[in-house]
N, C-alpha and C positions, 0 to 999 in steps of 0.2 A: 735720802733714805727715810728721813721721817716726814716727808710727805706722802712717797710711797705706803707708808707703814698706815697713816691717818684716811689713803684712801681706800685702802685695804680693810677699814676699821679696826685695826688693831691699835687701840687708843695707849696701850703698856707698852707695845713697841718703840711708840710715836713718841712717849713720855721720852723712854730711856734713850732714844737718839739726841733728842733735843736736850737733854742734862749732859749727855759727854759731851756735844759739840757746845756746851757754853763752859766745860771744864776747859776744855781746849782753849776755845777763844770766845774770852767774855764780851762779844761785842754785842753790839746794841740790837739788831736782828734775833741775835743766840737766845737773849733775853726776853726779847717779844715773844720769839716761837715756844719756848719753854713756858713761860707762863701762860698761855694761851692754852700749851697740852696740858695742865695742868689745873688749869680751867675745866677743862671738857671733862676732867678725869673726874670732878667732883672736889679736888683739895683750891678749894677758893684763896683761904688763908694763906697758905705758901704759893699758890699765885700773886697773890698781891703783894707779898715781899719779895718776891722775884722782879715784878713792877717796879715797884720803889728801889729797890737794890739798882737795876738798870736804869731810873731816873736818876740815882742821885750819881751815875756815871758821863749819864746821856741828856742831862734837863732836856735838850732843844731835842730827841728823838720823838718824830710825829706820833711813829705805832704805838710806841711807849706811855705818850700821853692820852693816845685815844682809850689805851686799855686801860690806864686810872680811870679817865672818865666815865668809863663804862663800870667800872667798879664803883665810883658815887653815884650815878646813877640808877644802875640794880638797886642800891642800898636807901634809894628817897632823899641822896643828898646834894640837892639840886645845889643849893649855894656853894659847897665846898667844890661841887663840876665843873661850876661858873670860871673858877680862880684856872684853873687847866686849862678849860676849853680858852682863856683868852691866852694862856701860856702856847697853848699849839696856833691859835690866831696869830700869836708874834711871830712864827716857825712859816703857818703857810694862810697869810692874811686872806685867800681866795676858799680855803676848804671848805666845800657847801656845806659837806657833814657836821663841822663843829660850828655852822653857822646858824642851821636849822636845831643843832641841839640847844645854842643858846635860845631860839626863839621857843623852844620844851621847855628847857628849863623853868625861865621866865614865865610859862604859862602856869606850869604850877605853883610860881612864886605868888602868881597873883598881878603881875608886873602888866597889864594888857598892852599898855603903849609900846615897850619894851619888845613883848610877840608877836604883833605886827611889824616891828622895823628888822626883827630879825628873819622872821620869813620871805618878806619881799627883798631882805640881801639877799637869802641863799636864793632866790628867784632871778635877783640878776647877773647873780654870779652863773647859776644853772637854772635857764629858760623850762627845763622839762623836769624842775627836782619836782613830781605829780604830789607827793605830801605835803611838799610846804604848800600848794595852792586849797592841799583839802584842811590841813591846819588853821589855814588862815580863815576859809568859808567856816570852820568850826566855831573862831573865834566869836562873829553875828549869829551863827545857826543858835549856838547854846544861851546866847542873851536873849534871842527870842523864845526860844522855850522856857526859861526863867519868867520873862513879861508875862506868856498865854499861859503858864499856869497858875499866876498871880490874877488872870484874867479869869480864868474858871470858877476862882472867890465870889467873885462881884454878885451883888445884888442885882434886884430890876429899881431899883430907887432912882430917882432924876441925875441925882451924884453919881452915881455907879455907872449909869447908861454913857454919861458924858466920859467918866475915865475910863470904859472899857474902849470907845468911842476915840480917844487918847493912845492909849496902850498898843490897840489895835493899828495904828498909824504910826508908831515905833515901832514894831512887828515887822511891818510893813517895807521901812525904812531897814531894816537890817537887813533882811532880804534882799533885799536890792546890793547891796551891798555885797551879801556872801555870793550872787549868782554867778555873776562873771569867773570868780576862784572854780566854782564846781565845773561851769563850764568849760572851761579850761582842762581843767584834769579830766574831765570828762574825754576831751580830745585826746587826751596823753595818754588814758588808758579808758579804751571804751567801755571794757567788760568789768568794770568797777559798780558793782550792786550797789553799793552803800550810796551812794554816790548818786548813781542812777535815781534811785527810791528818793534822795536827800531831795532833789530838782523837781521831781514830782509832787511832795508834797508842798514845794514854795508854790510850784505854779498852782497847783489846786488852791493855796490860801488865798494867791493871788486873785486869782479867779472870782473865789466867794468872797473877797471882802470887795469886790468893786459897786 
């Protein structure tokens, strides 16, 4: 009924089913779904003691943990995500999801080594997971824009011309690098603008810097 109720869009239906059926029986599903309605409803807060309530029932419940995670996450708390995401890791060592969130996380930590080993996990875990490949191309794409716009400083002085000369050929080098990723997701999902546009500008750089 309170699926019924949630495809119906009646979000106060959906609520109220989901709280008698975890009165009933507090089990670890009853918990996920109720917090989750309760989520949508807008009361965050009592979602996430609902969360916790069924963790401190359920540690090893996947949904359970995905939905903390997703509660530090919303919230920018990449590190405290970390500590879950490897607790549902012990649950189900293979989940692309929480494999590709460490490699997020990590990237906001600043960790780069760190998001590249967790993107190309979730990559062998799942061959066609298409964001960790544009994640990964992300991580070269934005070093190089970092360098070319440290490059648009530079003088014409004998020095400047040699490190633009430099800069330009680690540019270069990262591209090479991210191509094969976009290519790839390019294949997994062709109608990807971003993406598309991303491949067009390496080769045009390509191009002019030869």
């Amino acid at each position: 009924m309170g699926i019924s109720a949630e495809n119906a869009g009646d979000k106060a239906a959906a609520l109220n089913v989901y709280k008698e059926w975890l009165a009933v029986s507090p089990v670890a599903v009853a918990y996920d779904k109720y917090a989750v309605a309760l989520k949508r409803n807008g009361d965050t807060a009592e979602a996430l003691k609902t969360v916790d309530e069924g963790l401190a029932k359920f540690p090893k419940d996947a949904n359970l943990l995905v939905e903390k995670i997703n509660f530090f996450l919303d919230g920018g708390k990449y590190t405290e995500a970390l500590a879950y995401v490897n607790n549902l890791l012990d649950v189900e060592p293979k989940n692309e999801g929480a494999l590709f969130i460490k490699g997020l996380a990590y990237d906001k930590l600043g960790k780069e080594d760190s998001v590249v080993y967790y993107y190309n996990k979730t990559i062998e875990v799942n061959p066609k997971y298409t964001s960790a490949y544009i994640n990964l191309a992300a991580v070269y794409v934005n070093k190089a824009k970092t360098i070319k716009l440290d490059m648009d400083k530079l003088g014409n002085s004998a020095a400047d011309v040699k490190k633009y000369d430099d800069m330009n050929a680690q540019v270069k080098a990262l591209y090479v690098q991210a191509k094969p990723y976009l290519e790839k997701a390019k294949d997994l999902d062709p109608g990807d603008a971003q993406v598309i546009r991303t491949l067009k500008q390496i080769d045009s750089f390509m191009a002019a810097s030869k």
